[in-house]
C-alpha positions, 0 to 999 in steps of 0.5 A: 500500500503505497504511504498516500493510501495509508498514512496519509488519509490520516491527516484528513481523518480518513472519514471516508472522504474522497479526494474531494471536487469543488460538487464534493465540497458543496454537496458536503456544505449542504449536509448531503453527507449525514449517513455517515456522520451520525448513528443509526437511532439518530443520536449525533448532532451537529453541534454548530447546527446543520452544515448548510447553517454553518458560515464559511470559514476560510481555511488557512492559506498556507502552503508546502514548505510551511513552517509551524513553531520552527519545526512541523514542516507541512508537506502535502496538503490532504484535504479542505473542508469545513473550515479546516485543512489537514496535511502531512508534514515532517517534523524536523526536531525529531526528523519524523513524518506527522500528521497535521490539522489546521483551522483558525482561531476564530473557527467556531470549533477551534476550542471544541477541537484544541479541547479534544485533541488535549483530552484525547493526548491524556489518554496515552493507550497506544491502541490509539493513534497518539495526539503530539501537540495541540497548540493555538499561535499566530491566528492559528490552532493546530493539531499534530498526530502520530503517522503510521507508514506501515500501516494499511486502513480497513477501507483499503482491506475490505475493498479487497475482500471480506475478513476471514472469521480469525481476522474479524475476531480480532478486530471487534475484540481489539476494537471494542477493548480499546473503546471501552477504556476510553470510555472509562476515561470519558472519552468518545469518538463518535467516527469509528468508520472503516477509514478510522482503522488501522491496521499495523504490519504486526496484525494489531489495530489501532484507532485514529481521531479519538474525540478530535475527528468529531470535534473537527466535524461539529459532532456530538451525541447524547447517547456516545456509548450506544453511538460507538457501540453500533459503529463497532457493530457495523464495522464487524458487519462490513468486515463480515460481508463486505457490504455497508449495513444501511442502505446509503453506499459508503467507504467503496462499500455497497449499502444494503438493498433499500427497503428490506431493513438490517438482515443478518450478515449470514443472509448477505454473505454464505459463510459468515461465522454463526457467532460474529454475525450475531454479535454484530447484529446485538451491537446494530440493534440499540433502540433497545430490541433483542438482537439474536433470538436468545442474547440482549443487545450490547449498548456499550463497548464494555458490553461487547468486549465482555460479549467477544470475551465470551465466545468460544475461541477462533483459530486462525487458519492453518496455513496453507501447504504447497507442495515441493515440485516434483524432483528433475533428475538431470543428466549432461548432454552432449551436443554440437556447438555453433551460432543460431543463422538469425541472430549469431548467438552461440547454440547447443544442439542436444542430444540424448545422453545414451546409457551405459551398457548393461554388464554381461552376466557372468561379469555380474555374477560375479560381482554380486559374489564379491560384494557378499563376499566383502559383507560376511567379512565385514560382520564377522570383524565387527563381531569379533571386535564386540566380543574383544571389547566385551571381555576387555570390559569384563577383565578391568581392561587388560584385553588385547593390546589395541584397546584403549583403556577406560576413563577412571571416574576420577578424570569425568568432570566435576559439578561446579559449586557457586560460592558466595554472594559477590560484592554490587557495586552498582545497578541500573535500569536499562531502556532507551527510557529507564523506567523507575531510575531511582528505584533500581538499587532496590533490587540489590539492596539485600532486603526481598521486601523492596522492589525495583517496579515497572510502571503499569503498561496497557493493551500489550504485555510487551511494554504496551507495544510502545517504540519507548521498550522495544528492547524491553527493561530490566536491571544491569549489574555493576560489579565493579570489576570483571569477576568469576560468576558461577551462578544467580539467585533472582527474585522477581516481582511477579510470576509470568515474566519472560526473562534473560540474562546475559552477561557483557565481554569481560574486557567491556568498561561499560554496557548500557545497549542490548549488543553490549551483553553479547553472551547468553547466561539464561535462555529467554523464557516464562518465569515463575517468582524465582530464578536461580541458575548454576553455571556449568562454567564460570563466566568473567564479566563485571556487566550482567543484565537481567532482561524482562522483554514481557510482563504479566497481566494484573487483570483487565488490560493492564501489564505490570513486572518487576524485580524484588532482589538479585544475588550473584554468585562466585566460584567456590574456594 
């Protein structure tokens, strides 16, 4: 997907807007495009009154090249409607692609978005396209936000075809989650439409425009939960059959037939999971009405994320199997040599490789005769050596002279015993961004009471999947000098932990980056609250890092680790 197709659209909230015509733009100011911008029980409304009431307000003229507070360089201008421009721009201070909304100061929604935008910034859950700054200068309100590259919006996948039931699973599951924290937070988006999706290269969703695409649009709704709830519950519905649930076309998708009201995605499409079509028709239907035969509708994105929580689980498919083509047996050919008439270049003319004679049958007898020959002796010499090495073995190995004597128990290798504690002299936290710096001494401090504690993470057991902890966190050991290790005794915070340890070349004078602990001690793997380990070897090294790449859950959506106190053991005297 090229970046226009998937990151770009984001600057202009990727409502389903098409590259917009001077039609397009009046058809819009005239209020023709309410199918998508309000529920199904009518609940939204445009809070600066209907679009055809709304005075016009100049967008900003401004250009590319552009420069916003000296750093967000505008680049390529996505859309202009309602007042507002957005745009994609480079932020040069950190020398990354962002998105950018721009209006002006005295739109009637200024406020209303810088609002939104700094509310939706306070959340920080990274299933969220993430708010960077939301700033009123010069005449001007901007809004900047993250840009996924690598990211492909549902607009783009469902134009390829319909979700398998693995794939649709994942979405409402991930989807509904997400809005339901928001929700806690008192935070709704009230745009939740195909092009509001984002899919990321790793398989995760993500949502962009919480509160700020509404609040660029004038939306509002007395009824958001039940709002967010059935555009969930359409998006399920258009991932299921590829068909838009309302009879207006939208987002490339068909509408359904006009008159014949919401039928069941599986009466659309042959296949549908029995299971995500009923779930998608409780969250459609909140004027209050049973859904499915036997379960009440969902009004709220936590009621439907406890209803996915609650369905059997859904493989993915098992992948596909293409067969190894079948095994050319090839054989050198002999040919004649010289130039094609037409264009000169050099030719082979092939001709078949011709077998080798067969052996005439008293030659072949006679090799079978010799091959038997060669067999018996063979076993006959292996079982004669067996019994040799037997009787050997029986007699304390005064066998025959050409025996190799046995290994005395004496000379087999010893179990090697760690020693005593060895002296900390420092300890760190690693990461790009250390988490708890202070703390760090608390996990050598000799007392288990004291803990070094991660921060709660949400959404992803690997750091809230955040750039921040890519590498994850942990402890680096400062001993002070390049020492013998024989063993660790680590206790840690939580059970469920996937831990590492690994120790720096035992030349280094520092080590902060994962490539400065290059030897493994302790393979990666689930912990349980203690990790002990005895080196069959001692290793020299002053640096050791204890590594936690995933943390366990404490309920709900939230991820938190930890170490309570590392001893590291020398060798024995």
């Amino acid at each position: 997907m090229a970046e226009r197709s998937t990151a770009a659209v984001d600057v202009a909230d990727n409502s389903g807007d098409e590259p917009l015509t001077a039609e397009a733009v009046k058809a819009t100011a005239d209020g023709v495009d309410t199918q998508n911008d309000r529920a199904a029980d009518g609940s939204m409304r445009e809070t600066d009154g209907e679009r055809r009431t709304v005075a016009p307000v100049a967008a900003p003229e401004l250009h590319s090249g552009h420069k916003l507070a000296r750093r967000y360089r505008l680049e390529e201008c996505v859309t202009r409607l309602d007042g507002f421009s957005s745009w994609r721009a480079m932020d040069e201070k950190l020398r990354r692609a962002v998105g950018v909304h721009l209006l002006p100061a005295d739109h009637p929604r200024a406020r209303t978005v810088l609002a939104a935008a700094r509310s939706s910034a306070l959340l920080g859950d990274p299933r969220f396209v993430q708010v960077l700054d939301a700033v009123e200068e010069n005449d001007l309100v901007y809004v900047v936000h993250e840009w996924l590259p690598d990211a492909t919006e549902l607009t783009a996948i469902l134009a390829v075809g319909p979700l398998e039931a693995h794939e649709a699973y994942q979405l409402v599951s991930q989807v509904s989650q997400a809005m339901a924290a928001a929700h806690r937070e008192g935070l709704a988006h009230l745009r939740l439409t195909p092009s509001a999706i984002l899919r990321t290269s790793t398989g995760q969703y993500r949502i962009r425009g919480l509160a700020v695409n509404a609040a660029l649009r004038g939306i509002s709704s007395d009824t958001p939960q039940r709002a967010d709830t059935e555009a969930i519950g359409a998006l399920l519905y258009a991932a299921l059959t590829q068909r838009w649930p309302y009879e207006t076309d939208a987002y490339g998708l068909t509408g359904l037939p006009k008159g014949v009201g919401l039928i069941a995605p599986d009466q659309v499409r042959a296949g549908v999971h029995r299971g995500l079509g009923e779930l998608a028709m409780r969250a459609l239907a909140n004027d209050g009405a049973t859904a499915s035969r036997q379960e009440p509708a969902c009004t709220t994105p936590e009621e439907l994320a406890k209803a996915v929580a609650a369905m059997p689980r859904i493989r993915p498919p098992e992948p596909a199997f293409t067969a190894p083509p079948e095994y050319q047996h090839t054989t050198y050919q002999q040919g004649s040599y010289g130039r094609h008439p037409a264009t000169g270049l050099p030719t082979v003319q092939s001709l078949a490789a011709t077998p080798p004679p067969p052996l005439q049958s008293r030659t072949g007898r006679a090799l079978k005769w010799g091959v038997a020959a060669l067999l018996i002796a063979a076993l006959g010499l292996g079982s004669w050596q067996l019994a040799d090495a037997l009787l050997d073995r029986k007699h304390g190995g005064s066998g025959s002279s050409g025996s190799n004597p046995q290994t005395k128990p004496d000379d087999a290798p010893k179990e090697l015993k760690p020693g005593k504690p060895l002296r900390i002299g420092n300890a760190t936290v690693f990461g790009k961004d250390p988490i708890k710096a202070g703390d760090a001494g608390k996990a050598v401090d000799g007392d288990a009471g004291t803990a070094w504690i991660t921060l709660q993470f949400r959404g992803y057991p690997n750091f809230g999947n955040l750039d921040s902890y890519d590498d994850g966190s942990g402890i680096i050991v400062d001993l002070g000098s390049s020492q013998d290790v024989a063993g660790l005794e680590v206790g840690l915070y939580a059970a469920g932990q996937k831990v590492e340890v690994r120790a720096a070349s035992p030349e280094a004078a520092s080590a902060r980056s994962l490539s400065d602990f290059p030897q493994e001690i302790v393979k990666l793997g689930i912990t349980g609250k203690n990790l002990n380990t005895t080196l069959q070897t001692p290793v020299k090294t002053r640096f050791l890092l204890i590594h936690i790449t995933s943390l366990p859950s404490e309920g709900g959506d939230g991820y938190r680790g930890g170490i309570n106190e590392i001893k590291v053991l020398g060798t024995a005297e």
